[in-house]
C-alpha positions as CSV (number, residue, x, y, z in Angstrom):
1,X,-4.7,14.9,11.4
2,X,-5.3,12.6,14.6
3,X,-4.2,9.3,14.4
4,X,-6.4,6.9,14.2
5,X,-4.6,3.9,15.6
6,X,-5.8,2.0,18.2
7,X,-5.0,-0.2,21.2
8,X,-6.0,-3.9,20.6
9,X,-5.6,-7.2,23.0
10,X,-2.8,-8.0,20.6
11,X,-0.6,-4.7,20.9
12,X,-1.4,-1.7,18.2
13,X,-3.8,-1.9,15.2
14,X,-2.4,-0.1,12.0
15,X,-5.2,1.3,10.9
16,X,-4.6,3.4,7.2
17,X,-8.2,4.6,6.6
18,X,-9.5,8.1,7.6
19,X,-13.1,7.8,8.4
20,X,-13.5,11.4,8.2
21,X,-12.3,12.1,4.7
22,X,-13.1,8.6,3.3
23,X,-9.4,7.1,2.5
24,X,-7.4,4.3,2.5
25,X,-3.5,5.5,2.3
26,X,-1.6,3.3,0.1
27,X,1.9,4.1,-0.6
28,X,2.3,5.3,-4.3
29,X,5.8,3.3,-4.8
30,X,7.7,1.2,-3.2
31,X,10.2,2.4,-0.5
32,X,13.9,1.9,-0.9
33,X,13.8,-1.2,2.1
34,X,10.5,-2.3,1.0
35,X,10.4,-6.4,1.9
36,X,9.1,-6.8,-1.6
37,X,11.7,-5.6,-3.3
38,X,14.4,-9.0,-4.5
39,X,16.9,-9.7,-1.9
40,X,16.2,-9.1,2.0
41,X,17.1,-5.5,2.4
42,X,15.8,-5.6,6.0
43,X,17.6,-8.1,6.9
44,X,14.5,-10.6,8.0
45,X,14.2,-13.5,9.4
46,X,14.0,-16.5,6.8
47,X,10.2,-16.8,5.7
48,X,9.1,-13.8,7.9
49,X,7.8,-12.4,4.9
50,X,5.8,-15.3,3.8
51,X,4.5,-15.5,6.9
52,X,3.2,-11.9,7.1
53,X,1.7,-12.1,3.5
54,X,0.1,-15.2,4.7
55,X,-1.5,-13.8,7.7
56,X,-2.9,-10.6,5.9
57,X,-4.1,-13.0,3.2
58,X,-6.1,-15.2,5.8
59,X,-7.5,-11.7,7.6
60,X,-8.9,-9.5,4.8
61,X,-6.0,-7.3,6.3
62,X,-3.2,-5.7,4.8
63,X,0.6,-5.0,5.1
64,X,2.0,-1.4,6.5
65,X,5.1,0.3,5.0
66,X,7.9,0.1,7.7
67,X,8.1,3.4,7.1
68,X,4.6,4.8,7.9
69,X,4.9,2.8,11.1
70,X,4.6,5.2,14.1
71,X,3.3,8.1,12.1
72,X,-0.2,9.8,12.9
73,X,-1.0,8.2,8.8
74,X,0.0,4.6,8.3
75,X,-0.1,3.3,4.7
76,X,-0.6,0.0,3.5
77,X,2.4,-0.8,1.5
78,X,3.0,-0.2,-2.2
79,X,4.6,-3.8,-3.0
80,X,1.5,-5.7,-0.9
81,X,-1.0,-3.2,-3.0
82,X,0.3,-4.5,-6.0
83,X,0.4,-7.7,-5.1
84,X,-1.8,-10.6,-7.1
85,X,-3.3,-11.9,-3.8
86,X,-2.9,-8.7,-1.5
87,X,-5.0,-6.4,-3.7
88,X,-8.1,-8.7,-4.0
89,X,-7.6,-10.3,-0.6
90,X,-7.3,-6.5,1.7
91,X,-10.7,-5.2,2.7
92,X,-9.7,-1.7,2.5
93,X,-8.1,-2.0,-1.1
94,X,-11.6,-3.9,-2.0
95,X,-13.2,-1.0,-0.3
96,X,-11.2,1.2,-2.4
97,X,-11.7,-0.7,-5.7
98,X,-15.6,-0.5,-5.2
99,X,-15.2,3.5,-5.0
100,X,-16.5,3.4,-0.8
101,X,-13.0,4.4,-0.2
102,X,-10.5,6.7,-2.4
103,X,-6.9,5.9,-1.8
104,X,-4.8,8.8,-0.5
105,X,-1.4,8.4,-2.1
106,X,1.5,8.3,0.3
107,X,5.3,9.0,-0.5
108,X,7.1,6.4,2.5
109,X,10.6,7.7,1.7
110,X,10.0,11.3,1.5
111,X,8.6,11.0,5.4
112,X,10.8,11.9,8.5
């Protein structure tokens, strides 16, 4: 499969839709590290995390598992899917409620 990320003015765009099959990949569970898990398992910054749900909240947009990052398939995470705000708020998981988009389940911690 290609990657479909792209360059941006702002550094690289995670995208985690395939235009050619019609997906949004959403991880099916949370990883072991994911940041919405209880304690700060990757060891972040004090309100880091806040701040990134708040900024996918404000864009329509959507928060990628750390460990889909740099792969040719980038999923949105499972704990931001599942999320009372993220799942209304992310385009794509709209998308996906509305049948446009099917999600394409990924499994973060069985990936390299």
């Amino acid at each position: 499969m290609n990657s479909t990320a792209a360059y941006t003015g702002d550094g690289l765009r995670h995208d985690v839709a395939d235009p050619q099959t019609w997906t949004v990949r959403v991880c099916s569970d949370r990883c072991g590290t994911c940041i919405f898990r209880p304690g700060n398992l990757m060891a972040l910054e004090r309100g880091r995390v806040a701040a990134m749900l708040k900024t996918a909240l404000a864009e329509e947009g959507h928060i990628v598992c750390h460990k889909t990052l740099g792969t040719d398939a980038p999923a949105i995470c499972s704990g931001f899917a599942t999320h009372p705000q993220g799942r209304t708020a992310s385009l794509a998981l709209r998308l996906a409620q509305a049948g446009v988009l099917r999600i394409a389940p990924v499994q973060p911690d069985r990936r390299g």
